[in-house]
C-alpha positions in Angstrom: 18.2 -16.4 64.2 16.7 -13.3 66.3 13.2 -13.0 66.9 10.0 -15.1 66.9 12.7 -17.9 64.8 14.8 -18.2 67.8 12.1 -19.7 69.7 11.3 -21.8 66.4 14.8 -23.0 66.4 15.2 -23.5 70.4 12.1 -26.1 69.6 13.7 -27.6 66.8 16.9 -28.4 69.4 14.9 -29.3 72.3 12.5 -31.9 69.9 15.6 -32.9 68.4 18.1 -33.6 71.8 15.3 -35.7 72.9 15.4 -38.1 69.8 18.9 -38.5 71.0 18.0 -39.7 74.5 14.9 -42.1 72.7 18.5 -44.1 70.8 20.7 -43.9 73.3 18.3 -45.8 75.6 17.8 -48.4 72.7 21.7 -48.6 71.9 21.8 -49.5 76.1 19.8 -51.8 75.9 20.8 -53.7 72.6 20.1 -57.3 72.3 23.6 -58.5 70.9 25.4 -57.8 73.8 25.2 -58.4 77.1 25.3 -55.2 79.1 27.2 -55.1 82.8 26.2 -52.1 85.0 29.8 -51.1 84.6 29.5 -51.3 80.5 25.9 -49.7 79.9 27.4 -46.6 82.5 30.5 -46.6 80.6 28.5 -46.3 77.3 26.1 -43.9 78.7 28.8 -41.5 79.8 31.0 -41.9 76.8 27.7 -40.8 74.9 26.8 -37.9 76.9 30.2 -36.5 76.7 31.1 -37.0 73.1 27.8 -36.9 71.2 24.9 -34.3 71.9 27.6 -31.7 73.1 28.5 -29.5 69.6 26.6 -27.3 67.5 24.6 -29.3 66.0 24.1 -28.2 62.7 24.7 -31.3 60.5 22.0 -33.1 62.1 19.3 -30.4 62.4 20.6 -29.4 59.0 18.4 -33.2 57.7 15.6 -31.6 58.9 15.5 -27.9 57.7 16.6 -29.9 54.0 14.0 -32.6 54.5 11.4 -29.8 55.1 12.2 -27.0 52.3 12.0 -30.3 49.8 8.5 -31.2 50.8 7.8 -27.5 49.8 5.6 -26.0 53.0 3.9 -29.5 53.7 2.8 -30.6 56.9 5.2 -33.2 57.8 3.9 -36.2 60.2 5.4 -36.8 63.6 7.3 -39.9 62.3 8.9 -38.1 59.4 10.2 -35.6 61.8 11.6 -38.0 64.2 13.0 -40.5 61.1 14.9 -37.8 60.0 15.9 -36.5 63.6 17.2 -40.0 63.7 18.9 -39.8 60.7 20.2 -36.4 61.8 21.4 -38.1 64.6 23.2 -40.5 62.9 25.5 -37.3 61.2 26.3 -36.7 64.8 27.5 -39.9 65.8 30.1 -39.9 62.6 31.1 -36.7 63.5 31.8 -37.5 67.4 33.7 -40.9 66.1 35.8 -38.9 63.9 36.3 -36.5 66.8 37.4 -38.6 69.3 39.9 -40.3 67.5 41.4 -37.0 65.5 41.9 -35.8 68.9 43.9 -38.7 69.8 45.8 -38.6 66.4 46.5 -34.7 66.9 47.2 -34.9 70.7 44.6 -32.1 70.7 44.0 -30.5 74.8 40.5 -29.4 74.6 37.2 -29.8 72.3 33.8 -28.1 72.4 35.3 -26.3 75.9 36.2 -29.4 77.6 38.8 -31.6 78.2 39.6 -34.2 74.6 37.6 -37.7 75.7 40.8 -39.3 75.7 42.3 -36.8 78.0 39.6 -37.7 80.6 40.6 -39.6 83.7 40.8 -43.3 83.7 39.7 -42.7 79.8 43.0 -42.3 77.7 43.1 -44.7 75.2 40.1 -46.4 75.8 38.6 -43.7 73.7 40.5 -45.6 70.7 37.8 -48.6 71.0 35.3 -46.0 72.1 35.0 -44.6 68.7 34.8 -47.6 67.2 32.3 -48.4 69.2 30.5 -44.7 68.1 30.9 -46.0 64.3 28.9 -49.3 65.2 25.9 -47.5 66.7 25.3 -45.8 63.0 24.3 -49.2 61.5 23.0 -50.3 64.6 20.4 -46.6 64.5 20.0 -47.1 61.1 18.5 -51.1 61.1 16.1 -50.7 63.8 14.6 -47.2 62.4 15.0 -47.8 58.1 15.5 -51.6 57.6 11.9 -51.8 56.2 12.3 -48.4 53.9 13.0 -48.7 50.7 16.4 -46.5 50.6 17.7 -48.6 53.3 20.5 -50.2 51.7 21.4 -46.5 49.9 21.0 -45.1 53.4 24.1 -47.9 54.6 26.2 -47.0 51.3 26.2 -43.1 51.6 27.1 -43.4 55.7 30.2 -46.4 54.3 31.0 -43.8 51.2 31.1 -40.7 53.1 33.0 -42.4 56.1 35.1 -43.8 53.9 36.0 -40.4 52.2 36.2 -38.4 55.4 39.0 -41.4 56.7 40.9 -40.7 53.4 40.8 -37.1 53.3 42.0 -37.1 57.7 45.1 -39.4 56.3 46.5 -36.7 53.0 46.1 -34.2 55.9 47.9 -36.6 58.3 50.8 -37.0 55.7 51.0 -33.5 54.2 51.6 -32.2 57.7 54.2 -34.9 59.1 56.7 -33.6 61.8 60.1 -33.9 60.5 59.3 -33.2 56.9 58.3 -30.0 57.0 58.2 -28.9 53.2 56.4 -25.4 52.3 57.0 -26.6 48.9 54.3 -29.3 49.2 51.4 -26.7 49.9 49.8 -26.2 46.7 46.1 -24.9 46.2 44.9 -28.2 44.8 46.4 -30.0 47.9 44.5 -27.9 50.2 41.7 -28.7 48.3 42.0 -31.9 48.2 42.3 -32.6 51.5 39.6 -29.9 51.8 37.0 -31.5 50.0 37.6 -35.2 51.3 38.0 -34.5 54.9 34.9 -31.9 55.7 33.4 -31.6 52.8 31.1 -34.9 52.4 30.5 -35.2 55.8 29.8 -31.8 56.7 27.7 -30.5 53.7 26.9 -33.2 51.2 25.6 -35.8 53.9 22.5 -33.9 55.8 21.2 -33.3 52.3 21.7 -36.6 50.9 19.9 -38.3 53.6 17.0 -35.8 53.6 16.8 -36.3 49.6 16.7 -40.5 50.2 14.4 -40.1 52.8 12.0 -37.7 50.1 11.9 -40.9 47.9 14.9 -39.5 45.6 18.1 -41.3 43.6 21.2 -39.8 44.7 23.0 -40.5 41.1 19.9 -38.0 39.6 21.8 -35.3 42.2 25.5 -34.8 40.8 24.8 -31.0 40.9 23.5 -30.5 44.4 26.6 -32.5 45.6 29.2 -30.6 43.4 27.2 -27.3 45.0 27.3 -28.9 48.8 31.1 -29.8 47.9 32.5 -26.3 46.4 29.8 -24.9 49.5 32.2 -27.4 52.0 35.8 -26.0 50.3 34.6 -22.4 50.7 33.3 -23.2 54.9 36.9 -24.8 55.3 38.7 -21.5 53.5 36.7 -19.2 56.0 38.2 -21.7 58.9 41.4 -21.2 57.6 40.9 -17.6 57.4 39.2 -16.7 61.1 41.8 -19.3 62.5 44.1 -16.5 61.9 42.0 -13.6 62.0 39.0 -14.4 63.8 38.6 -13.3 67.0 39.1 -16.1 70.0 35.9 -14.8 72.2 33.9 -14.8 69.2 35.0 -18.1 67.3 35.2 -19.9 70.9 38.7 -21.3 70.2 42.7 -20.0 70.2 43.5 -21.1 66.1 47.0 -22.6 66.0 47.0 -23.8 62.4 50.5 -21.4 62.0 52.2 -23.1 65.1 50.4 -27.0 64.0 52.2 -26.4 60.5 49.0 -26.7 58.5 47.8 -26.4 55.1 45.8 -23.6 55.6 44.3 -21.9 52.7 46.3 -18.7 54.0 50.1 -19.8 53.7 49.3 -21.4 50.2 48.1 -17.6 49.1 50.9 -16.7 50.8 53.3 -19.0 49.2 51.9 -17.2 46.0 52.7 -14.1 46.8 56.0 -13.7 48.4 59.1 -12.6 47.4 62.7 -14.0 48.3 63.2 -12.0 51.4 59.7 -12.6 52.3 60.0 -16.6 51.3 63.0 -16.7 53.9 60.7 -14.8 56.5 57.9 -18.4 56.4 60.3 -20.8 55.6 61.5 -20.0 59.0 58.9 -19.4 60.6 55.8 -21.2 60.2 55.0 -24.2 62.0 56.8 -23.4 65.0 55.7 -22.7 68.3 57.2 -19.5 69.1 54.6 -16.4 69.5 57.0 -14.3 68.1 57.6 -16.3 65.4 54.0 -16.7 64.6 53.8 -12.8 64.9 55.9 -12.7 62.2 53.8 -15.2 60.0 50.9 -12.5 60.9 53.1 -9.1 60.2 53.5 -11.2 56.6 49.9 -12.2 56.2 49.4 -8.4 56.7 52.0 -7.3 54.4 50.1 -9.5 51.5 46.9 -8.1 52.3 45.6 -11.5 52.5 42.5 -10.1 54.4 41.7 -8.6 50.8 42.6 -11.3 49.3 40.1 -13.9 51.3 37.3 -10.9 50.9 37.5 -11.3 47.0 37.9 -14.8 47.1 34.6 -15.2 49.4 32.6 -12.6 46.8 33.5 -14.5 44.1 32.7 -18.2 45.7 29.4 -16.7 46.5 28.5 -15.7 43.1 29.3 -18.5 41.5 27.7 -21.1 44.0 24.3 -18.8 43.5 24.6 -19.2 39.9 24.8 -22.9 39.9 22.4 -23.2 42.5 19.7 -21.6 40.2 21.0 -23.6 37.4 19.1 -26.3 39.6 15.7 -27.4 37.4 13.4 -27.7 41.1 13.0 -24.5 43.8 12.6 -27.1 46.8 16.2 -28.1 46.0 17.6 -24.4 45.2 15.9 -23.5 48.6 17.8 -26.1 50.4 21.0 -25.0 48.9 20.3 -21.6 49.4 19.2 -22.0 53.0 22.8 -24.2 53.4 24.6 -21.2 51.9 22.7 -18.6 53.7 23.7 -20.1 57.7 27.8 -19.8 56.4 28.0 -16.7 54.3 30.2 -14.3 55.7 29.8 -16.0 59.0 32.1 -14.9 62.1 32.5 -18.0 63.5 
């Protein structure tokens, strides 16, 4: 986002961080419950430390969607901070998944700092702490949009999609279990699955369903924009995969360690494809242990199966075919949306 747009976008994040502080004053201050000192600087920490600290992009992402669908029209000050809010609310689900999958994954770091629950005088308190970050959503969400008319629909996509996400973080829980670890199990349409259920909804289909609600649209008219957003979400998670391997660690910000964490990453299912006996033997004994040299070896295979080529045809492909159904799409406003989703991930780096 070079140029005169960076400055554009470094607006964007500013207007947008301070719709965060505007609801995290309100959720201190909440009538329901009595706040102590101790409690509201508890809360206020927990907040800062969990919530406005990532990228971003899901939440900005309601606002780029909500504008390309009202095609070039001024929008009001209250429709940029409703769906900042709502934008917001993408971030909160996000930081509750996080601080719990870190927990469940007994993850060291995240975003360059220490894992919430690896915090000082934290530790499992961040259990009730992200059930506390899944109560704020409803909480945001009845004092901003109880009077709108896609309230209630508002409620049921943040239950489905949490719901969904949940579901998709358990198959991944109980594919990758320590003490059964079975190659055999990692199929294509298990990766997806898990794929599509644990990233998928919450990372592309959400920030685009909330926009479309908040433009006065029905959801069930959209079954192609959300097949798009989900294929869109499968092909993000496969370039993960891919620069968790081969990506490098100064550019993607992070060491990947899905080889020694015994995952199933898009890469050893291609590999698993591939191999031959001799080679079979090589990542049956190999993968998902610790050992640099043994993931060295998992690489040296990787490179032996040309697997680079084979992620390069598989992203050429993906992108061809999500253009194609994205100008099947009757309205422009909605192709632009997907097309400006499609645009911020295509051959990305990081």
């Amino acid at each position: 986002m070079a140029g005169s747009n960076g400055s554009a976008t470094g607006d964007l994040k500013s207007q947008f961080l301070k719709v965060y502080s505007v609801l995290k004053s309100e959720l201190l201050e909440d009538p329901a419950f009595e706040f102590t000192d101790d409690a509201r600087q508890w809360v206020n920490r927990m907040l800062d430390y969990n919530v406005p600290g990532g990228k971003l992009n899901r939440g900005l992402s309601v606002i780029d969607s909500y504008k390309l669908l009202k095609e070039g029209q001024d929008l009001s000050e209250d429709e940029i901070f409703l769906a900042s809010v709502l934008g917001w609310c993408i971030e909160w689900l996000q930081a509750y998944f996080l601080v719990l999958d870190d927990i469940m994954d007994n993850s060291h770091t995240r975003r360059g700092q220490p894992c919430w629950f690896r915090v000082e005088k934290v530790g499992l308190i961040a259990a009730n702490d992200g059930v506390l970050l899944r109560n704020h959503i409803p909480r945001i969400l009845k004092k901003h949009f109880r009077g709108k008319p896609y309230y209630v629909d508002l409620l049921e996509l943040f239950n489905e999609v949490e719901f969904q996400t949940a579901s998709g973080q358990m198959l991944d829980l109980i594919t990758t279990l320590d003490g059964e670890k079975d190659l055999a199990k990692y199929k294509l349409a298990v990766h997806r699955r898990i794929v599509q259920y644990k990233t998928a909804y919450y990372s592309f289909y959400i920030p685009v369903a909330c926009a479309l609600l908040m433009a006065g649209e029905n959801l069930d008219d959209h079954v192609l924009v959300k097949n798009v957003l989900i294929e869109m979400g499968v092909y993000f998670q496969v370039q993960d995969d891919f620069l968790d391997c081969f990506g490098a660690p100064e550019v993607i910000g992070k060491i990947g360690t899905d080889i020694e964490d015994f995952k199933c990453s898009w890469l050893v299912v291609q590999a698993l494809d591939r191999v031959n006996e001799d080679q079979k033997k090589i990542l049956y004994e190999n993968y998902g242990k610790v050992d640099p040299d043994c993931v060295a070896k998992i690489k040296a295979l990787y490179d032996e199966l040309d697997l680079k080529a084979v992620f390069e045809e598989y992203e050429s492909t993906s992108h061809k075919k999500l253009i194609s159904s994205i100008e099947e799409h009757p309205s422009k406003a909605v192709q632009a949306v997907l097309k400006s989703f499609l645009g911020k991930i295509y051959k990305r780096q990081k």
